[in-house]
C-alpha angles and dihedrals in degrees: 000000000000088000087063097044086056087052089053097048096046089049100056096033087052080052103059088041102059078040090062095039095053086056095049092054093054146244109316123153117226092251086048095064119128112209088258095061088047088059110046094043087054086054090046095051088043083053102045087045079051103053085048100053090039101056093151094077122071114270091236082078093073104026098067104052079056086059097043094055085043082062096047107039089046081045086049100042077048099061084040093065098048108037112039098190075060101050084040090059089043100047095009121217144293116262123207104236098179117019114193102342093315123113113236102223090172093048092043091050097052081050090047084212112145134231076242087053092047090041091048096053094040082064091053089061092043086248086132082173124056082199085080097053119106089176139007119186128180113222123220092248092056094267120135114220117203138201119185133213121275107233083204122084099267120072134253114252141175129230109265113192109226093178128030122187081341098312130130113242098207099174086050087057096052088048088068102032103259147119141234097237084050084055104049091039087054089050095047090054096059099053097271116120110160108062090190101067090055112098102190125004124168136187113217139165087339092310127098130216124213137185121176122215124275080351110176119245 
């Protein structure tokens, strides 16, 4: 009898714990889950069924290799947010699987992700014809984005950002055919003269968007 009712408080004690964990990672939705997350939750939840078969041990032991992921995966979503080359080897990047209206094979094939795979997901998202689709892009947590195409005369875009916690995206530039030196003299001319003290700017559809760092509501 005592040995169930260690099952039962482990279980609920393991419980409040990855409870707590979860929370201390963050809000992330399932279909928002990097293959990090994936891991160390799947080690979380091997460790927790452990400590509950084995109710002999003491519970510590499994406790603090919890702890110790918690460390690292908080120390890891840090540097994330400070360094993006580095969130972009963690998570990866997004890929542009259709680009206006025009189906990326190459793209598709590094990906080795399949026309089945594209159609499925377009479904998903009640597009029942690719003929529709401006832009596709494949997110780094599996998710296709879509964005569909304007039936008015101008046509449909997504938001590229061209600075980023007051960096320069070069590769987003030439994504859109422009230049740094177009950028900062845009900016100048709007009254915005330190680029790093902007946090997010983005050029679309001929308007910029700009948000400044730590900026009071």
């Amino acid at each position: 009898m005592e040995d169930y009712f260690s099952i039962i408080f482990r279980t609920i004690f393991l419980y409040g714990v990855i409870l707590v964990i979860f929370r201390l990672m963050g809000k992330r939705e399932i279909g928002e889950l990097s293959i990090l997350d994936l891991v160390v939750f799947i080690m979380i939840g091997e460790m927790a069924v452990v400590a509950i078969e084995q109710h002999n041990d003491p519970i510590l032991h499994s406790i603090v290799p919890m702890l110790i992921l918690l460390i690292i995966q908080v120390g890891l979503a840090y540097i994330g947010l400070k360094s993006r080359r580095f969130r972009r080897l963690i998570d990866g990047k997004p890929s542009l699987i259709i680009n206006k209206g025009k189906i990326d094979e190459n793209e598709m094939r590094k990906l080795r992700y399949n026309f089945d795979d594209l159609l499925m997901q377009l479904r998903e998202k009640d597009i029942p014809n690719i003929a529709d689709v401006e832009f596709a892009i494949l997110e780094p947590s599996g998710n296709l984005s879509v964005i569909k195409k304007s039936n008015k005369k101008t046509p449909a875009s997504y938001t590229i950002p061209v600075i980023l916690n007051g960096i320069v995206q070069q590769e987003h530039l030439e994504e859109i055919q422009k230049s740094e030196e177009w950028l900062r003299k845009e900016l100048h001319d709007r009254g915005h003269h330190d680029i790093e003290k902007i946090s997010f700017c983005s050029f679309q559809d001929g308007k910029f968007f700009i948000d400044y760092m730590d900026e009071p509501n």
